[in-house]
C-alpha positions in Angstrom: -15.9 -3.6 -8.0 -12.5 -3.1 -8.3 -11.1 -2.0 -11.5 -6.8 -3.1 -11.5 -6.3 -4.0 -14.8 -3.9 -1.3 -17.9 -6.2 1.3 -18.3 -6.3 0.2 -22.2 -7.6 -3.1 -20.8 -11.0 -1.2 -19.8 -12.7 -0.7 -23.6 -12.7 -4.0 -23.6 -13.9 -5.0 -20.6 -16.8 -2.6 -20.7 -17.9 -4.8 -23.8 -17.8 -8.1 -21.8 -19.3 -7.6 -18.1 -22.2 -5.2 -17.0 -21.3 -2.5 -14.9 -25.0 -1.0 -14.9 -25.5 -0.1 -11.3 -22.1 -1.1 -10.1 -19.8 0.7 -7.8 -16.5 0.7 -9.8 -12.8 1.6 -8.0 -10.6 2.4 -10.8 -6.8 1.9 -9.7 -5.8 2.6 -13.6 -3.4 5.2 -14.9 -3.4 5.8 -18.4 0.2 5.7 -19.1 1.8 3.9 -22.5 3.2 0.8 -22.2 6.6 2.0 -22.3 6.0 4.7 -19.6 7.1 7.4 -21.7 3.3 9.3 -22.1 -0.1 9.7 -21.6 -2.9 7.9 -23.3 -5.6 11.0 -22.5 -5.1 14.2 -23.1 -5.2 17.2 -21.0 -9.1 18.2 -21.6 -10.4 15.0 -19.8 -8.9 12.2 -17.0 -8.4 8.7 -17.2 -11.4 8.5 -14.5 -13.9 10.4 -16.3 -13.2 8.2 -19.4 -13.4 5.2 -17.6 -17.2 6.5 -16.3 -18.0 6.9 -20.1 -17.2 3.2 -20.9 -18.9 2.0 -17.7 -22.1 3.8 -18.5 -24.5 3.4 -15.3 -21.5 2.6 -12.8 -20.9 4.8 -10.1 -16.5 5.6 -11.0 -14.3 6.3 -7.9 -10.8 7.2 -8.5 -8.7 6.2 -6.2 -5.3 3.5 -5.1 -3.9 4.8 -8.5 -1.1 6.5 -6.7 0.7 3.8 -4.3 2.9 0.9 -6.0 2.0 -2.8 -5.9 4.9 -3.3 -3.2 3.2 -1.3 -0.5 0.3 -3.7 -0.1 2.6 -6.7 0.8 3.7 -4.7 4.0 2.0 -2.1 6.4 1.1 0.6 4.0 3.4 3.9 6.0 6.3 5.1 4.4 8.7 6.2 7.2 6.1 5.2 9.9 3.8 7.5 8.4 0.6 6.3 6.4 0.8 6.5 2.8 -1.9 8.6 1.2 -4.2 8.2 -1.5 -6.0 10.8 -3.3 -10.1 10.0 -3.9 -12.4 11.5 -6.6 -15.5 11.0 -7.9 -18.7 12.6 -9.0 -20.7 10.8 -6.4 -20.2 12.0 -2.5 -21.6 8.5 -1.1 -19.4 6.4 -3.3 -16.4 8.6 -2.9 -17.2 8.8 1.6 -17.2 4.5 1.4 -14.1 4.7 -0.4 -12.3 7.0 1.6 -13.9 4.8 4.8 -11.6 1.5 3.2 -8.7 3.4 2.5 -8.4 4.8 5.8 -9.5 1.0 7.5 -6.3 -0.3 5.5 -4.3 2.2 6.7 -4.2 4.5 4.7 -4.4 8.3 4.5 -7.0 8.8 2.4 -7.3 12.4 1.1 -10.9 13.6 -0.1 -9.4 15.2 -3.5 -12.9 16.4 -5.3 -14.7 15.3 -8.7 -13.3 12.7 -11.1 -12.7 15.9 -13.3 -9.7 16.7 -10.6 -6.8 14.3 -11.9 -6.7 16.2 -15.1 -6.3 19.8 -13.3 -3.3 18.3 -11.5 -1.7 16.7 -14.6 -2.0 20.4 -16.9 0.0 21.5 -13.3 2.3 18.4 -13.6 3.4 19.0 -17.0 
């Protein structure tokens, strides 16, 4: 399943649909509406709260990175693929992930456990 929806949109949906046993790709980032923070803080990531509320899914991160206007067109950016990053706590998940990104076109880059993203926002900020 494929998880595009605000990132605050995802309490709510884990209350309405059963994820138990699902496969979900989360494309969120848990920014405020206006843009101007985070909605996590710097102990945890977006990810491995979204794998709380979906208790029994399987949570990839991944897609989070690239904006809505690269899908319309070829997916390079100066002829080169564009990458995306891919995390999550289970290898098989994460391997047929990385497998679609790379089919699409993209680059996609094998970036660890969902745990990752929050190392590389404490280095971000």
């Amino acid at each position: 399943m494929i998880l595009a929806t605000p990132f605050g949109a995802a309490a709510d949906l884990a209350k309405k649909v059963d994820f138990n046993g699902k496969t979900v790709v989360d494309l969120s980032n848990p920014i405020t509406e206006d843009f101007s923070g985070l909605l996590v803080g710097h102990d945890t990531s977006a990810a491995e709260e979204i794998a709380k509320l979906f208790s029994g899914a399987t949570v990839v991160k991944a897609f989070n990175t690239i904006f809505a206007q690269h899908y319309a067109g070829a997916l390079k950016v100066g002829g080169s693929p564009i990458q995306t990053f891919v995390t999550a706590d289970d290898d098989a998940a994460k391997k047929t992930v990385i497998k679609l990104a790379n089919e699409m076109g993209l680059e996609a880059v094998n970036a660890g456990p969902l745990k990752k993203p929050v190392t590389w926002s404490r280095s971000a900020s």
